[in-house]
C-alpha positions in Angstrom: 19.2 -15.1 -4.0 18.1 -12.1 -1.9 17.3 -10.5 -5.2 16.9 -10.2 -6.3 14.7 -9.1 -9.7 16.9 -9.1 -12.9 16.2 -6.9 -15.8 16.5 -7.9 -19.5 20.0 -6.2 -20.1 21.2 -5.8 -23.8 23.7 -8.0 -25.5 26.0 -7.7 -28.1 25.3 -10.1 -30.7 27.6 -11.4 -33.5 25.7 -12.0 -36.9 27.5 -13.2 -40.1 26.8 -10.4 -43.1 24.8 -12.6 -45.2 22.6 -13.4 -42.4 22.2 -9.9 -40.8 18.8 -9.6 -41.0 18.3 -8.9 -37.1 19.2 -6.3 -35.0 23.1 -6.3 -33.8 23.2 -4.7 -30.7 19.7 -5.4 -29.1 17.6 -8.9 -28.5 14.7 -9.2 -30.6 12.1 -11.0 -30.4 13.0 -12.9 -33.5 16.3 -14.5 -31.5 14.2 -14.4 -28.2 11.3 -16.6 -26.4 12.7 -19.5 -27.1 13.7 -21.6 -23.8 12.2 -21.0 -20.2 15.0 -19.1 -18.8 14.3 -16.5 -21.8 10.5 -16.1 -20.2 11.9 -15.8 -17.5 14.1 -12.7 -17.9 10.8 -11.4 -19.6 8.9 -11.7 -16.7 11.7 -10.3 -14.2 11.2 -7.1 -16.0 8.0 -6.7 -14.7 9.0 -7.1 -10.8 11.1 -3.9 -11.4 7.9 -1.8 -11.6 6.2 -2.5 -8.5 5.8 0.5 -5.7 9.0 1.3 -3.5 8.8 3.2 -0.3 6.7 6.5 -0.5 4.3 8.8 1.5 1.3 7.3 -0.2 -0.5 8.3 3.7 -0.3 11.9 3.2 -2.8 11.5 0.6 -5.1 10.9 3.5 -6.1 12.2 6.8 -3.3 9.6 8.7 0.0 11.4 7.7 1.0 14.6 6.9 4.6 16.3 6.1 3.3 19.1 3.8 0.2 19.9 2.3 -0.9 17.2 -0.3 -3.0 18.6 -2.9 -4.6 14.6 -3.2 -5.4 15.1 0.1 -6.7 18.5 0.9 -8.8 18.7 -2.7 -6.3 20.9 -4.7 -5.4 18.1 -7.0 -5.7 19.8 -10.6 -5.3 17.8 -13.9 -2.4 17.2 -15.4 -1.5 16.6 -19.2 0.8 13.7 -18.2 0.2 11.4 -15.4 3.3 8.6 -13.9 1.0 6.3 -12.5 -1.0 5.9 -16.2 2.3 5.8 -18.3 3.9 3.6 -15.8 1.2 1.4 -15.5 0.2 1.5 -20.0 4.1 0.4 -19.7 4.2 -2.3 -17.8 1.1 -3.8 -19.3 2.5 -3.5 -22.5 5.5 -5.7 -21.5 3.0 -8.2 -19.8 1.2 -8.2 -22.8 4.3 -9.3 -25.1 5.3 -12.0 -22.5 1.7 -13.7 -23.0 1.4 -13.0 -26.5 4.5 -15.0 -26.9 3.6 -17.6 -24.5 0.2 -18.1 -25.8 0.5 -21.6 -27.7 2.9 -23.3 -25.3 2.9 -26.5 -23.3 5.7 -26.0 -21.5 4.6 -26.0 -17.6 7.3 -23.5 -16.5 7.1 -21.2 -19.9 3.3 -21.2 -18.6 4.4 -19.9 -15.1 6.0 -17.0 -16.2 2.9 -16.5 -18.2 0.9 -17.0 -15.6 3.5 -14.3 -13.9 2.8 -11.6 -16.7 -1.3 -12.0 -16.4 -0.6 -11.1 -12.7 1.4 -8.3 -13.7 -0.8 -7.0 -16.4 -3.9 -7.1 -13.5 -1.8 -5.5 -11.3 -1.3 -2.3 -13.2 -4.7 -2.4 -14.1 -5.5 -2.0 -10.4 -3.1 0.3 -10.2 -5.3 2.0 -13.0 -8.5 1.5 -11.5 -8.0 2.7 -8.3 -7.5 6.0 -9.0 -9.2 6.2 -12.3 -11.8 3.9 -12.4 -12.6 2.5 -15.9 -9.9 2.3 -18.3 -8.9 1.7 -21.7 -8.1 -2.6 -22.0 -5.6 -3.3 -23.6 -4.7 -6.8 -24.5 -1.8 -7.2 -26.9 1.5 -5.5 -27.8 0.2 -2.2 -29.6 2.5 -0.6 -32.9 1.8 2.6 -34.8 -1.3 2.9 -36.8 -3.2 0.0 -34.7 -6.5 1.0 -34.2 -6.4 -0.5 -30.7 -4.6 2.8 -29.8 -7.6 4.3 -29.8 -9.5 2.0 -27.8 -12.2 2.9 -25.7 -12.5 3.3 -22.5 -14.0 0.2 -20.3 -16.4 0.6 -17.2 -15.3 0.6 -13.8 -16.8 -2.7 -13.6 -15.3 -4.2 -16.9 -12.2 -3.5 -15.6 -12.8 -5.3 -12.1 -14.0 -8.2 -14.2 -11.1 -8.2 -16.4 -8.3 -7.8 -13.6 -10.1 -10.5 -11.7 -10.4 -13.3 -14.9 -6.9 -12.6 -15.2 -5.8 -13.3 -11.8 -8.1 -16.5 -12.3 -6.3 -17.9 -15.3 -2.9 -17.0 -13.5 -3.6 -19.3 -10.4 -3.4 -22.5 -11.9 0.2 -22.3 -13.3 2.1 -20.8 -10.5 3.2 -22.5 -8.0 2.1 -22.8 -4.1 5.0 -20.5 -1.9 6.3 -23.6 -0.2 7.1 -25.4 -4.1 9.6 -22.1 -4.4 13.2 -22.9 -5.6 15.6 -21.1 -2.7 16.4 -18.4 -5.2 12.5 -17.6 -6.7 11.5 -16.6 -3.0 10.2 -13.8 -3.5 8.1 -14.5 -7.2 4.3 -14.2 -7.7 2.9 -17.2 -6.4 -0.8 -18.9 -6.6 -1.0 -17.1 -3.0 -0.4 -13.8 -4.5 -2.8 -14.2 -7.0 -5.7 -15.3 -4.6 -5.0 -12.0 -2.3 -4.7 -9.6 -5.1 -8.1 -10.8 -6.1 -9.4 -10.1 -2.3 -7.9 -7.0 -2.3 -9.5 -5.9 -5.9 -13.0 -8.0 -4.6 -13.5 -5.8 -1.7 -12.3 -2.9 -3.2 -15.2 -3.2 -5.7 -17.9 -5.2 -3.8 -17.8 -2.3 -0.7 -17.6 0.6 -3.5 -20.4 -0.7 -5.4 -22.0 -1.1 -1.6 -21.6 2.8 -0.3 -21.6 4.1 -4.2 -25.0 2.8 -4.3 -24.7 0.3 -7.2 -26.1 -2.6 -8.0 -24.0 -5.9 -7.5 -22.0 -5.2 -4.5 -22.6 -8.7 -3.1 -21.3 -10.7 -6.3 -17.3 -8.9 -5.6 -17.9 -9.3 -1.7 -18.2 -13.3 -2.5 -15.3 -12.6 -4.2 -13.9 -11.0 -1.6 -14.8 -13.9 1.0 -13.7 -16.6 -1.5 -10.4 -15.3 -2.3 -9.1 -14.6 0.5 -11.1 -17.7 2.1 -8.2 -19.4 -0.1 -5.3 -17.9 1.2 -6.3 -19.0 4.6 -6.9 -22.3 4.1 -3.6 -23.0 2.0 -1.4 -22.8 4.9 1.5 -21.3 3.1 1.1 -18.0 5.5 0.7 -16.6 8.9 1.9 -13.9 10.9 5.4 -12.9 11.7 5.5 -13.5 15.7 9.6 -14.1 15.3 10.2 -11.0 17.7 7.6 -12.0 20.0 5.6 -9.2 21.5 7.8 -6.4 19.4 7.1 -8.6 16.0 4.8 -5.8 14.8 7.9 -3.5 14.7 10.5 -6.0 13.3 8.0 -6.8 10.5 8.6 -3.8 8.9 12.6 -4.0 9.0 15.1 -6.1 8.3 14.1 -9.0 10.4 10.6 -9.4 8.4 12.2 -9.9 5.3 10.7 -13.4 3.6 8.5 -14.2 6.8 5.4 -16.4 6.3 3.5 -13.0 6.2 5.0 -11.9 3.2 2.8 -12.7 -0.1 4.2 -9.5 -2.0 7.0 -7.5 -1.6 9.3 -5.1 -3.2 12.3 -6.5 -3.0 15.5 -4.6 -2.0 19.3 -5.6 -1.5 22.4 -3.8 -0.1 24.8 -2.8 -2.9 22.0 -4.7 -5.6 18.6 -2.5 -5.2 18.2 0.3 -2.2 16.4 3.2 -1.7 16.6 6.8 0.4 14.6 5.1 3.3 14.3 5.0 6.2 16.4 8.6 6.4 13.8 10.0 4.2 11.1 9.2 6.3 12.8 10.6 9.4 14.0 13.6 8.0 11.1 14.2 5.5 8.6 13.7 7.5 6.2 10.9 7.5 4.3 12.4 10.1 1.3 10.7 12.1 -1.5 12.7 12.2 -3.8 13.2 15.7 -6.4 11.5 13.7 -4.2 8.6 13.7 -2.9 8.8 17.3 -6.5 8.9 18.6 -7.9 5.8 16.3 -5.5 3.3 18.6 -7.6 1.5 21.5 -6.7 1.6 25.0 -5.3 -1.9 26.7 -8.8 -3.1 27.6 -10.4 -2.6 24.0 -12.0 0.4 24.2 -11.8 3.7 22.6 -10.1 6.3 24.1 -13.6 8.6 24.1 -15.3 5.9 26.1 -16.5 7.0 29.2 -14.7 3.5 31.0 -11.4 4.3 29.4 -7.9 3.9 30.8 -6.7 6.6 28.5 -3.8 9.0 30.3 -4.8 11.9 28.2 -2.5 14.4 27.1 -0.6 16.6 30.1 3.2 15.1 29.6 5.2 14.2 26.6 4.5 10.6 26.9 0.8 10.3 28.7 -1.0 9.7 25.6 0.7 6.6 24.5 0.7 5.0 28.2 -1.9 2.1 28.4 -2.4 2.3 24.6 -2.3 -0.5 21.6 1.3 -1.6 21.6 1.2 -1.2 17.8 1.0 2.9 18.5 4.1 2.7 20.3 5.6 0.4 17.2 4.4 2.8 14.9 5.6 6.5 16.6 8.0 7.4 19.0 7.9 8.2 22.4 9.0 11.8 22.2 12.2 12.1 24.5 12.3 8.5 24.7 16.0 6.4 23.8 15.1 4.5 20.6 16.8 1.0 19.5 16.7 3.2 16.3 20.3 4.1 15.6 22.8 6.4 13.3 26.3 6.6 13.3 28.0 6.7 15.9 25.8 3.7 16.7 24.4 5.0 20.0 20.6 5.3 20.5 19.6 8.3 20.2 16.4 10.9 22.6 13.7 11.4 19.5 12.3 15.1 19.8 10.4 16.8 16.9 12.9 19.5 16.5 13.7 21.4 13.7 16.2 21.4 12.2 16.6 17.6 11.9 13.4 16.6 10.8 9.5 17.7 9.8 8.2 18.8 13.4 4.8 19.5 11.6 2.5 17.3 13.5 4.8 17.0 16.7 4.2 13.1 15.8 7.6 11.1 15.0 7.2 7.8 13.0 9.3 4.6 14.3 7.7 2.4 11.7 9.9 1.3 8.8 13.0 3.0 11.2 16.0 0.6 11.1 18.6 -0.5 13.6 21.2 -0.9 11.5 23.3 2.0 11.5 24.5 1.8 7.3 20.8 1.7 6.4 19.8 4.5 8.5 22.7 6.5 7.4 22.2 5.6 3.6 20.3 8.9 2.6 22.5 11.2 5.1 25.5 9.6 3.4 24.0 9.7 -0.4 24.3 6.4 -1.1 20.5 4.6 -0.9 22.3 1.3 -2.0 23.0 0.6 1.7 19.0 0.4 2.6 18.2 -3.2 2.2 14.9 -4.4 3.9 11.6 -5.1 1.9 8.3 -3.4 1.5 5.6 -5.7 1.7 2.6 -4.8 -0.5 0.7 -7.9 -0.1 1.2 -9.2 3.7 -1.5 -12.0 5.3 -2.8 -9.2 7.9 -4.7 -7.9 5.3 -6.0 -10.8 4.2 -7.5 -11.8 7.4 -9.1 -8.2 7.4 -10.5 -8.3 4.4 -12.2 -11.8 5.1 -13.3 -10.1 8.0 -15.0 -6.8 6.6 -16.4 -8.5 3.4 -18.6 -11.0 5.9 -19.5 -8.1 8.1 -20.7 -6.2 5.0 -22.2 -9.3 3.0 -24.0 -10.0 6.0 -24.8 -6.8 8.3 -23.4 -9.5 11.2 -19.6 -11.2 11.7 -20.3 -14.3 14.0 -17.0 -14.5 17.0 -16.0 -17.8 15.2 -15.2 -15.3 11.9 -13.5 -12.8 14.6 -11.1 -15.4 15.9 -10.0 -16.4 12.9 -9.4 -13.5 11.4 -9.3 -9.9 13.5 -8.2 -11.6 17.0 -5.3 -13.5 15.2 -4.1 -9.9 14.0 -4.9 -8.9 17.7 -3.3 -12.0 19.6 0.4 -11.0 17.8 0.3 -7.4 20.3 -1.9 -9.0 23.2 -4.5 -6.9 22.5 -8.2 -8.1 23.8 -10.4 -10.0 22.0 -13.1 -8.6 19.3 -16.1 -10.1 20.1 -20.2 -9.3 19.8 -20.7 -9.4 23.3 -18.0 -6.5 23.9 -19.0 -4.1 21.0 -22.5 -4.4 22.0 -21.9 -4.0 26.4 -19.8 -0.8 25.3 -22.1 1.1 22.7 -19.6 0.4 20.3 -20.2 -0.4 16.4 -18.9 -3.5 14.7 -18.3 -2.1 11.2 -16.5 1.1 12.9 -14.3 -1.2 15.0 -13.1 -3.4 12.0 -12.4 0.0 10.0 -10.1 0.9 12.5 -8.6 -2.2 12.7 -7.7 -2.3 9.3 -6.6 1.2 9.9 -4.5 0.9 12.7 -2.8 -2.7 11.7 -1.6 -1.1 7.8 -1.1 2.4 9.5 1.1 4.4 6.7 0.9 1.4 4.2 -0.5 3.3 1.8 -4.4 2.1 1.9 -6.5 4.8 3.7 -7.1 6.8 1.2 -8.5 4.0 -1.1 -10.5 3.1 2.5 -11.7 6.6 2.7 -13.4 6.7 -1.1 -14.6 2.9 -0.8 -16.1 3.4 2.1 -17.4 7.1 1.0 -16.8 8.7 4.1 -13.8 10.9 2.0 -15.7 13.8 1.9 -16.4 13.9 5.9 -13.2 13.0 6.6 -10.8 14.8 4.3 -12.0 17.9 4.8 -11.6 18.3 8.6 -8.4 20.5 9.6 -5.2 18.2 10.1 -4.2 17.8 13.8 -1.6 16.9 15.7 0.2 16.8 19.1 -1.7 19.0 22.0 0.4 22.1 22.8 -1.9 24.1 25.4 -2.3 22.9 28.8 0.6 20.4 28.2 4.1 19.9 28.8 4.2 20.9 24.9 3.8 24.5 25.8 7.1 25.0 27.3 9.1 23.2 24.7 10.9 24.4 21.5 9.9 24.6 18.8 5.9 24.6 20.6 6.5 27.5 22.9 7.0 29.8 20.1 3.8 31.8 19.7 3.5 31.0 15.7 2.7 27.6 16.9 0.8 28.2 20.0 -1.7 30.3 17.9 -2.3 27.5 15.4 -4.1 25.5 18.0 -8.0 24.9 17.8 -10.6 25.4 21.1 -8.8 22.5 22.7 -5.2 23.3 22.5 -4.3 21.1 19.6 -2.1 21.7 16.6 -3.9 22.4 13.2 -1.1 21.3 10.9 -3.4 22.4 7.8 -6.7 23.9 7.4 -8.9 24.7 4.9 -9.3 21.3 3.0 -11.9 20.6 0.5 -13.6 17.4 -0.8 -16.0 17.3 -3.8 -17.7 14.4 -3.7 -19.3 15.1 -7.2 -15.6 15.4 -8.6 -12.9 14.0 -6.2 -13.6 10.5 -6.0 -11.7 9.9 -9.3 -8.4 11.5 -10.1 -8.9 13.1 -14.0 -7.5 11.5 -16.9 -4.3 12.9 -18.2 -5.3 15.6 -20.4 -2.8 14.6 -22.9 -4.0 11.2 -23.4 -7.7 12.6 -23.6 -6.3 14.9 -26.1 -4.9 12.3 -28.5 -8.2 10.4 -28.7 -10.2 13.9 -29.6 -7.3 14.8 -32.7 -8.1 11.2 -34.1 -11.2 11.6 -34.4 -12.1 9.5 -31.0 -13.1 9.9 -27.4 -11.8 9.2 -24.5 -13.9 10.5 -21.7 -12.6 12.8 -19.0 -14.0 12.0 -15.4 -16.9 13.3 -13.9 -16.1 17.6 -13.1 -12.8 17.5 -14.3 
């Protein structure tokens, strides 16, 4: 079953008079819970909430279509907020699947259990990562409970809760090779384990930077979680397209690879979406700050002095002698792409206006199908044709998180920890080695060469801004002016839409594109989002308090 997540429908339910003492036309849970396949459906709700395709990136410095007010400090509170009524939502629903699961024996009523306590940790992440603390809530709330008004738990309570949960989960799921043919695809022991490294070094390298106190107990964590996901040999990397298997990851051919631990799950004519066509015509635009962060073919960055770098004269100099993953992630302008429309021809990719965002002058050819129906869905208004997963958990980032948390638990990563995590990730594109000897020969710096790693391998996954406020570097980095292709001095100059004056005199000293300026980043205020107003609200006209975040 492709999927591919079911969600509890309604049913019409035929009660005798004398015994009507349940709803008719809904299921209750006085008629419900009662056999695994009822769990089940409980806990295929849950699946339906996880993150579909967005432009989570221009919330950073790494994409750009227009200006974000996350990104370029703007952001003002709000009395609602999706991401908190979404998540409160979902974590109610978790909460009712483990309430009523709480006493039983059964091993596969546990699993689905074990399904809603990942669930109800992965909202909470979803909660904590922008918010920090946040009220816990641990059982199915009604009007007039007092839990309503429950107070709000440190940042750190909240790591620790998320991470017990993901704990007691493990044990009743099942390993991703034990999968039934049509559960591929379900939360697994594996997904557990990497959720937990993902929330462990999220924490252990904010508490690190932040200046707080136990940094090292979440980078364990960290090293531990993630140590288990290697060594259960349910994953590796997708090398099924050989040296373009970076690309064909991210499309249709990636779909349940070994790399896969979580995805959103998507199916023609069952679950689509208005993607890739959105992306393309949007605008998912790489930034320059992105286009500059790939290495050249021997390693080194392209402002080394030794560097094979083309620079930036033609339309296609830049990308020549680059990381393949730059040319797997953006398009050779004027180049013929395998990615197709109807008629299914390839097509020359140009940032022109009018048919798509020409904002950065960079053109994204991750996530861009070859199937001509998918490509076509949003042109043709119908996103049910789109069918190819996003993958929210995928074993790259696994084996880069193992790889920063021992760099920053120990000021030192030993080549033996390289090779088996960063120069797998490497070896898939043929990149060089990462090793000691070569950051130190060049005058490079380990910890800034795994960052960009980890930049560059989940480029427009939706992680760099989390990166950028872990690693506190957000308010150097977000501020600066966003860049893109160079127009002066270039073969840029001459071409439409770049020869027109209105673009040639948005360039900076050295001919670039500024795509936005004026950005702003408080680091007293803007490392949390603020709590909806709304919700803060509520607690004050019951006589509680739930407190805002710091200068909001």
């Amino acid at each position: 079953m492709k999927s591919k997540y079911l969600i509890i429908l309604f049913l019409i339910l035929g009660c005798n008079k004398e015994l009507d003492l349940v709803s008719q036309d809904t299921i209750t849970d006085g008629i419900f819970w009662k056999t695994p396949n009822d769990f089940k459906l409980g806990a295929n709700n849950l699946y339906n909430g996880l993150d579909r395709f967005g432009f989570e990136d221009t919330e950073s410095d790494i994409a750009f279509n227009d200006p974000n007010s996350v990104s370029n400090g703007n952001y003002q509170p709000t009395e609602n907020n999706g991401q908190w009524t979404g998540s409160y939502n979902n974590i109610r629903a978790a909460n009712n699947v483990i309430e009523k699961g709480a006493a039983t024996t059964d091993p596969l009523i546990k699993r689905y259990v074990a399904e809603a306590r990942f669930f109800r940790a992965w909202y909470y992440y979803k909660l904590l990562r922008v918010f920090g603390g946040v009220p816990l809530i641990t059982k199915v709330l009604n009007t007039g409970d007092k839990e309503l008004f429950t107070a709000r738990s440190t940042r750190t309570e909240t790591v620790d809760f998320i991470l017990k949960d993901l704990a007691d989960a493990g044990p009743d799921l099942q390993l991703r090779s034990e999968l039934a043919a049509g559960d591929i695809g379900r939360i697994t022991r594996g997904t557990a384990a990497a959720l937990a490294a993902r929330v462990a070094l999220f924490e252990g390298t904010w508490q690190k930077f932040h200046g707080e106190a136990n940094a090292n107990k979440y980078l364990d964590a960290a090293i531990a979680a993630s140590t288990a996901v290697m060594n259960s040999t349910q994953y590796g990397l997708y090398t099924g397209s050989g040296a373009q298997s970076y690309r064909y990851l991210f499309i249709e051919a990636g779909d349940d690879s070994p790399e896969s631990i979580l995805d959103r799950r998507y199916a023609r004519n069952i679950l689509g979406q208005d993607i890739p066509y959105g992306y393309d015509q949007s605008g998912y635009n790489p930034t320059r700050k992105l286009a500059d962060m790939y290495l050249d073919t021997t390693g080194l960055p392209i402002t080394n002095p030794a560097t094979v770098f083309k620079g930036y004269a033609t339309f296609s100099s830049e990308f020549d002698d680059r990381d393949p993953r730059m040319t797997m992630t953006m398009i050779i302008p004027g180049t013929l792409t395998n990615r197709v429309f109807n008629p299914i021809v390839k097509v020359a990719n140009w940032p022109d206006k009018p048919q798509r965002n020409f904002n950065t002058g960079y053109i994204l050819y991750k996530y861009m199908s070859e199937d001509a129906t998918a490509n076509n869905s949003g042109r043709n208004g119908d996103a049910s044709l789109f069918e190819f997963d996003r993958h929210l958990i995928r074993y790259a980032e696994i084996l880069l998180t193992y790889a920063e948390a021992m760099y920053e638990k120990n000021a030192a990563i030993s080549d033996d920890d390289l090779d088996k995590s960063i120069n797998i990730i490497r070896n898939r594109v043929n990149m060089p080695r990462l090793t000691n000897a070569f950051v130190s020969g060049n005058g490079l710096n380990m910890r800034e060469e795994i960052r960009r790693e980890r930049t560059i391998e989940l480029a427009l996954e939706g992680f760099r801004y989390d990166d950028l406020r872990r690693w506190k570097t957000a308010e150097t980095e977000l501020p600066q002016d966003v860049k893109g292709i160079r127009i002066k001095g270039t073969d840029w100059q001459t071409r439409a839409p770049y020869s027109d004056p209105v673009y040639q005199n948005r360039t900076d000293a050295n001919g670039f594109l500024i795509s936005e300026s004026n950005r702003k980043f408080d680091p007293l205020k803007h490392y949390w989002q603020p709590l909806p107003t709304k919700e803060v609200a509520f607690y004050q006209a019951s006589g509680y308090s739930l407190p805002q975040n710091p200068q909001w």
